[in-house]
N, C-alpha and C positions, 0 to 999 in steps of 0.2 A: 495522533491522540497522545495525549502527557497526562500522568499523574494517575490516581488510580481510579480504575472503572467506575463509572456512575451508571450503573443497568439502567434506571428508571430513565435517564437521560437516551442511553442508547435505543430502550425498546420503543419511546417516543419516536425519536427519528426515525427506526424501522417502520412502524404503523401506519408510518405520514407520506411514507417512501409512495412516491407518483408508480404507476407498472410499468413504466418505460426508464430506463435507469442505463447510465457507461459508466463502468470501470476503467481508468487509466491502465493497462497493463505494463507499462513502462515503469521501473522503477528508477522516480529519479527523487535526489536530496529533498526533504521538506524544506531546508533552506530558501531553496531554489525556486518550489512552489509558494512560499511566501513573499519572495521577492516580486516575482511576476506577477502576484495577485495584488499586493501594494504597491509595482510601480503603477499597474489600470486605479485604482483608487484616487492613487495621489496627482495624475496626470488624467485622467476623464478625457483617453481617446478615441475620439468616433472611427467609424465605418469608412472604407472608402469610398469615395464619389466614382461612378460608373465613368464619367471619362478619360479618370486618371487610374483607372487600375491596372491596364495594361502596362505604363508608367512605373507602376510602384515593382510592379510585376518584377520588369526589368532590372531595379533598381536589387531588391531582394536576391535575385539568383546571380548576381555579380560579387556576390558573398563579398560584401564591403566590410573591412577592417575595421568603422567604426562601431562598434559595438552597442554604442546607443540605439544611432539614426534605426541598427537593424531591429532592436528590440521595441522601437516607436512604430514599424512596420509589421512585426509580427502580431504586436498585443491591436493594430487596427484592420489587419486580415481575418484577425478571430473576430470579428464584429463584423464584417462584409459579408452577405449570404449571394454568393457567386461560389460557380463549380470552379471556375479558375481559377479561382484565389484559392480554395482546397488543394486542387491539383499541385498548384505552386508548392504551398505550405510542404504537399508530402516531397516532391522533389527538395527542397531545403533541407528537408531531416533527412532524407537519405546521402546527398552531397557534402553537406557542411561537416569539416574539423572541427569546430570549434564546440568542444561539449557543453560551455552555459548555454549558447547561443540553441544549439540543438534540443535541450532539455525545454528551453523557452518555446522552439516550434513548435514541439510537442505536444507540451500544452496548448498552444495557440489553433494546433492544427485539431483538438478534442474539444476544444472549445466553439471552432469553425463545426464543425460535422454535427456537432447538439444542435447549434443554429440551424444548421438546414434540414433536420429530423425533426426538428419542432414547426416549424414552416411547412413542412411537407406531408406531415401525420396531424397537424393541426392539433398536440399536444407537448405540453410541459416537458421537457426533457433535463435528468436530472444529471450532472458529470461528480464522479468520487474520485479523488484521489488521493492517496497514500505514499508513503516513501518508497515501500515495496512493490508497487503496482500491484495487478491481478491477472485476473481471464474469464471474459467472460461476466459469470456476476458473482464471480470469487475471489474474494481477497487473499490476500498471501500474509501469511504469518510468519514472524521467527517466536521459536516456544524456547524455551530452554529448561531444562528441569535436572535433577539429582537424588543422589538416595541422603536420606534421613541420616545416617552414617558420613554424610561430606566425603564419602572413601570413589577410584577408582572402580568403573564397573567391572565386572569378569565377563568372562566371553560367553557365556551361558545367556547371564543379562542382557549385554548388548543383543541378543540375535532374541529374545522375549520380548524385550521391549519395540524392536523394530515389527517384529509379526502383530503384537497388539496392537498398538497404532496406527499399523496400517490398517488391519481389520476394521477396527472399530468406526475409524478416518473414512473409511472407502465404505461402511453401510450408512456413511452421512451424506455420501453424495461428495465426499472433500477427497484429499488428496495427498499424502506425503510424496512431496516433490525430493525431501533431502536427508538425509540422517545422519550424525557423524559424535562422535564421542572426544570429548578434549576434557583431559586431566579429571575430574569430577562433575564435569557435566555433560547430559544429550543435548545434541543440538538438532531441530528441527526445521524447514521449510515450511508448508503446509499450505495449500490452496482449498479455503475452507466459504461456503456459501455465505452471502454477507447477513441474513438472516438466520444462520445455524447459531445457536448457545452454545459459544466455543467453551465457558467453564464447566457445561455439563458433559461436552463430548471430552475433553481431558480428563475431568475426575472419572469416567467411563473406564478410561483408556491404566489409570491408575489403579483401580481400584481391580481391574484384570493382569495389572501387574503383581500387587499383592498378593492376590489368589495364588500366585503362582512362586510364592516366596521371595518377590521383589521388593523390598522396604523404598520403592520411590516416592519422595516425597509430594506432597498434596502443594506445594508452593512453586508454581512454575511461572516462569517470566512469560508474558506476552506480550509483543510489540508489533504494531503494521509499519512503523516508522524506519526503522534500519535495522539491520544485522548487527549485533553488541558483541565487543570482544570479551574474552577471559576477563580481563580486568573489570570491565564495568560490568558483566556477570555476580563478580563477586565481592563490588562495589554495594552493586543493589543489594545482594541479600546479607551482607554485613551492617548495612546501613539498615534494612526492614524488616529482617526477618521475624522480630519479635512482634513488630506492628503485624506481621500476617498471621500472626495466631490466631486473629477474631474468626469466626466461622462464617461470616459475610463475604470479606474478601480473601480468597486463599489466592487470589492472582494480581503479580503487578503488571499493569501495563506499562511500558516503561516510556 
């Protein structure tokens, strides 16, 4: 997701969401899921044929140095609904060095397993994936947030704001996975339900900051896409912060 939150967009999708749904839990490059999703576009390849799959099988787990032929092999096993072509796929991502090629299985192999859950539950099977991965049917977030003051925290603060968020985190059904403080900002993990209103559990989480003499600010970065370093931290809110004045959006997604 790029650019800033469109709720009405997002709670559309939620509403429309089928009740059979996979989260990728792998986190890998969005890069990399846009590659694999436009090489199937741009190349339209089918399924394998039952008398060559044992074939292709072979070919695949010989972890061939061409990096194409393998990526024309994985994107037409995620289209075969056979066990052994699954089977395969996962031996491939546990075997393989090669991290595009593994990222691509990945995918291949989340794409194979919807195939045969749809076929076999005789319903719609929907696959999400994000830069971060998930678990389960929770997404993983990086937050990032700071006090109103742009100043380092105190040791007081850090250990408040960690018990808040977790609280508040953990009666949502979510999860702080990570915490960690760099120069003026907190940094967060979070494995948060893909249905939760993650602006209202934040402003929650803030607003019992406050209470507690916390002056953290109401403009927190939220991204499913990558972990952002210090720079582009303070990239973003030198570059928006005035734009997040509005009281619509106090969050960028970045």
């Amino acid at each position: 997701m790029n650019g800033q939150v469109n709720y009405n967009d997002l709670n559309d999708f939620l509403n429309n969401l089928p009740k059979s749904f996979s989260i990728l839990e792998e986190k890998i490059d969005v890069e990399i899921q846009v590659s694999y999703f436009d090489y199937i576009k741009r190349n339209k390849i089918k399924s394998i044929e039952n008398e060559i799959i044992d074939t292709k099988i072979d070919l695949l787990l010989s972890h061939l140095d061409d990096s194409e032929q393998v990526k024309e092999l994985l994107v037409g096993f995620a289209r075969t609904e056979d066990v052994k072509i699954y089977r395969a796929l996962e031996k491939f991502v546990s075997e393989t060095k090669n991290d595009l090629l593994k990222s691509w299985a990945i995918l291949a192999l989340q794409e194979n397993r919807m195939l045969i859950e749809s076929s076999l539950l005789e319903e719609r099977q929907v696959f999400i994936s994000t830069g971060l991965g998930g678990k389960g049917q929770h997404l993983r977030y990086f937050l990032a947030g700071f006090l109103n003051s742009k100043t380092e925290f105190k040791s007081y603060e850090k250990e408040a704001i960690q018990k808040e968020f977790e609280f508040i985190l953990g009666h949502s059904n979510s999860t702080l996975e990570k915490i960690e403080f760099k120069e003026h900002f907190v940094l967060m993990h979070a494995l948060i339900p893909l249905q939760e209103p993650i602006k209202e559990l934040l402003l929650s989480a803030i607003e019992e900051c406050k209470a507690l003499g916390i002056d953290l600010s109401e403009h927190f970065v939220v991204t499913n896409v990558k972990e952002l370093s210090i720079d582009e931290l303070n990239k973003i809110i030198d570059e928006k912060f005035d734009f997040l004045e509005t009281d619509e959006e106090n969050f960028d997604n970045a």
